[in-house]
ZAMARGU-4260 file (C-alpha; in steps of 0.2 Angstrom, whole numbers, plus 5000, padded with zeros to 4 digits):
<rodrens>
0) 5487/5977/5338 | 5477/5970/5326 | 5465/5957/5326 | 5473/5940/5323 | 5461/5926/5317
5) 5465/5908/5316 | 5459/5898/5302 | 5452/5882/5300 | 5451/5875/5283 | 5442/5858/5279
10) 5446/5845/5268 | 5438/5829/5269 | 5433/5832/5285 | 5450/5838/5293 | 5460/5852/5296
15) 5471/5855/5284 | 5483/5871/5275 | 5486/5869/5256 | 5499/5879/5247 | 5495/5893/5234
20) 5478/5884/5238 | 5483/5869/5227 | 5473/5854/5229 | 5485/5841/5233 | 5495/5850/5242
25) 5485/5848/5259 | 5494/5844/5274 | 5483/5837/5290 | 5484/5846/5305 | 5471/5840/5315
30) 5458/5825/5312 | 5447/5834/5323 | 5442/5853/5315 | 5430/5855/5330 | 5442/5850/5345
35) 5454/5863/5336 | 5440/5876/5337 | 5440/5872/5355 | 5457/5873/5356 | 5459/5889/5348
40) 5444/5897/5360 | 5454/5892/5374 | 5469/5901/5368 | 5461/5916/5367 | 5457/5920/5352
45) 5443/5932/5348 | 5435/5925/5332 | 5439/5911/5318 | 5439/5909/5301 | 5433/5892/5293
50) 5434/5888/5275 | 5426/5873/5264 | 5438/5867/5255 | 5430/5852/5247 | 5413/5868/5243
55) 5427/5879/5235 | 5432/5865/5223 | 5415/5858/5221 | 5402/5875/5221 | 5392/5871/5235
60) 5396/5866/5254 | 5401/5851/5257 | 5407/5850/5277 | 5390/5859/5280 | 5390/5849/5300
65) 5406/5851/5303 | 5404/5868/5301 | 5387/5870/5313 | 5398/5859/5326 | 5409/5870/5323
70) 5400/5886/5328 | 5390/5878/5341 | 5406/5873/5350 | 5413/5890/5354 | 5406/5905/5361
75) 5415/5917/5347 | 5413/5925/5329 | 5414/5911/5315 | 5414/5917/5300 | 5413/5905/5283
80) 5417/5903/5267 | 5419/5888/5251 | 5405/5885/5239 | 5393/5897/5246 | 5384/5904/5228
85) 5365/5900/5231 | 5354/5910/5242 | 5349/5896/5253 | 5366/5892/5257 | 5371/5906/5262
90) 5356/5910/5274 | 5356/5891/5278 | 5376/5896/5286 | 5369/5912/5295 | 5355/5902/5301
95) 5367/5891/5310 | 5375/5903/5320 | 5388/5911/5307 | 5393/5929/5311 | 5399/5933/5293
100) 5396/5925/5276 | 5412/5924/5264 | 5406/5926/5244 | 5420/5922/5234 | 5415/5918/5214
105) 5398/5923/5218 | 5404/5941/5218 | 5413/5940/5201 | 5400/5929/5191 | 5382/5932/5201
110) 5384/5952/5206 | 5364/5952/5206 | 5365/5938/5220 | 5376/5947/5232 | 5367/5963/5231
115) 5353/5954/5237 | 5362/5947/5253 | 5369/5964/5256 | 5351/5971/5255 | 5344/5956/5266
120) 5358/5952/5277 | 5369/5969/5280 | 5386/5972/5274 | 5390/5967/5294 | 5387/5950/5290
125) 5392/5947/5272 | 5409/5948/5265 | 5418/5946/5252 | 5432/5936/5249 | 5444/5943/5236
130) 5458/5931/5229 | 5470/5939/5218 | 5485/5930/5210 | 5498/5946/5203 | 5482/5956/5206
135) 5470/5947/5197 | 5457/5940/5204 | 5452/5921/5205 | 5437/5911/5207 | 5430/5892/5210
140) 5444/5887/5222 | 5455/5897/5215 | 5456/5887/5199 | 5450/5901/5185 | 5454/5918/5184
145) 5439/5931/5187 | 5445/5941/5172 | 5445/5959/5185 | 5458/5967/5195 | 5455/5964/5213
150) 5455/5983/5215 | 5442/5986/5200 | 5433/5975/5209 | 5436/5981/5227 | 5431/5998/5221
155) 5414/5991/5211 | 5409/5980/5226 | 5411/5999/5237 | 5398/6007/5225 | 5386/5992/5230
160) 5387/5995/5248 | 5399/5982/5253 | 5411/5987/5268 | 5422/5971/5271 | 5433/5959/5261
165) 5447/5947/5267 | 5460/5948/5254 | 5473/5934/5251 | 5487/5937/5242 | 5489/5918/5231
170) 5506/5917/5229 | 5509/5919/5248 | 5498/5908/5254 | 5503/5892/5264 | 5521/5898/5262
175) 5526/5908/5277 | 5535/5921/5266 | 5526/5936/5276 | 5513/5947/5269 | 5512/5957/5253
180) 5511/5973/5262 | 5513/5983/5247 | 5496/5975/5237 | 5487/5977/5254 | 5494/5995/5254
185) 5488/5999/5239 | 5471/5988/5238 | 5466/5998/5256 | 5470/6016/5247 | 5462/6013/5230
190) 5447/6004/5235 | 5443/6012/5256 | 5436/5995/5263 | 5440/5988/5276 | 5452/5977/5275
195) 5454/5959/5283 | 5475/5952/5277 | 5475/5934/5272 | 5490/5924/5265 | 5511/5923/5270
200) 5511/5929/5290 | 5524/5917/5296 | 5531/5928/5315 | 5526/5941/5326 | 5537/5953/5313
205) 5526/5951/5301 | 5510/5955/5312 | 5520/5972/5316 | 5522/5976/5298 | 5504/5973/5295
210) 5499/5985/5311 | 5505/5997/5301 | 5495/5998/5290 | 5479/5999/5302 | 5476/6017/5298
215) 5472/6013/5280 | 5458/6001/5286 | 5468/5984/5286 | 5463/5979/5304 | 5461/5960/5306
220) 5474/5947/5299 | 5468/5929/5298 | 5484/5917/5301 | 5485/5900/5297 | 5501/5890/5293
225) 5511/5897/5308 | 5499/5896/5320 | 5498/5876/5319 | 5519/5876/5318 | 5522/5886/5333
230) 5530/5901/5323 | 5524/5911/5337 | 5536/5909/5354 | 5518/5909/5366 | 5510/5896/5355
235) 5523/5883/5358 | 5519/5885/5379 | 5500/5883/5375 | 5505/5868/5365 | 5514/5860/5378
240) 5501/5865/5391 | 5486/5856/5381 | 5496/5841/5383 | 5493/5839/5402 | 5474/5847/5401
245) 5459/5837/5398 | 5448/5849/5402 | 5450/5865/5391 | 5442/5879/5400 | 5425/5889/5398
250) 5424/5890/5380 | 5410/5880/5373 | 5393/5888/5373 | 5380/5886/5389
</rodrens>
């Protein structure tokens, strides 16, 4: 199976999900992102994905302490994105503790920039988040278009060494409406990077449907919206099991 990531995205210092990544669409999940991360950890999952909300809109990270809380609270992967387009912030969040730094605008508008991480950094640890909206890609929160097809730019970011992106699919995000399995088809043929699926999983169908596309180099998914409404059957019995725990298990860092 492929790997399933939980996501944590912040938004005035809470977890929230937006839809189609509009603001003012946020719903509040948790006022407490880093009891969430614990929460996670202690249901077993493997690594999480945390997002900036407020730095995606603004240009620059804004829930910076959250974030290092964050990480220092669980003993797996975090990897981050939302407002990272300077040097510094980017090795500020590495220098925390982040395993992998998402680049989203910086990789349409600053390509000299994330050449540089790649070269001081690794394509292990710097990513690129690609955001397309009817296969185009979007920038600055998701509020202009990059002008470039997210597989030109897959296939341009390839010839500059990079190795990962997370693609989300716009129009599925926040909506529960499954996967674009087709756009992640052909983005994973065209481009051959590896693929992390973001945007639409909604059940333990959609997770199969995405499996198959493993072979083709889609091999994690990160999953958001159903998670926190107990779309899966097992995550329903965790719920009602927290309720009676106030001691969450090992998962916080020695």
């Amino acid at each position: 199976m492929i790997l399933v990531i939980p996501a944590i995205d912040l938004r005035h210092g809470k977890c929230v999900r937006l839809i189609h990544g509009e603001a003012g669409t946020e719903k509040i999940y948790s006022d407490d992102p880093v009891k969430m991360a614990i929460i996670w950890r202690g249901e077993n999952f493997k690594a999480l994905h945390v997002v900036d909300l407020d730095g995606a809109f603004e240009g620059k990270p804004i829930n910076f302490e959250i974030l290092k809380s964050v990480v220092d609270a669980v003993d797996i992967p975090v990897q981050f994105g939302g407002g990272l387009r300077k040097y510094e912030d980017v090795k500020q969040v590495l220098d925390a503790g982040v395993y992998r730094a998402i680049i989203g605008t910086a990789a349409v508008n600053d390509r000299e920039l994330l050449l540089r991480l790649l070269k001081d950094f690794g394509p292990r640890r710097i990513v690129v988040g690609i955001d397309a909206r009817d296969g185009i890609v979007q920038i600055k929160g998701w509020q202009d278009s990059g002008g470039i097809s997210a597989i030109q730019l897959g296939k341009e970011l390839k010839e500059n060494g990079l190795v990962r992106v997370i693609y989300t699919d716009i129009s599925r995000d926040g909506t529960l409406e499954g996967a674009n399995i087709e756009a992640l088809r052909e983005f994973a043929v065209q481009t051959g990077l590896r693929v992390t699926a973001s945007g639409g999983v909604s059940s333990y169908q959609d997770l199969l449907k995405l499996q198959e596309l493993e072979p083709l180099g889609v091999d994690s998914v990160i999953v958001g919206k159903a998670l926190y409404e107990n779309r899966f059957p097992c995550v329903e019995l965790w719920r009602l099991n927290e309720k009676s725990l106030d001691d969450l298990g090992p998962t916080r860092r020695s």
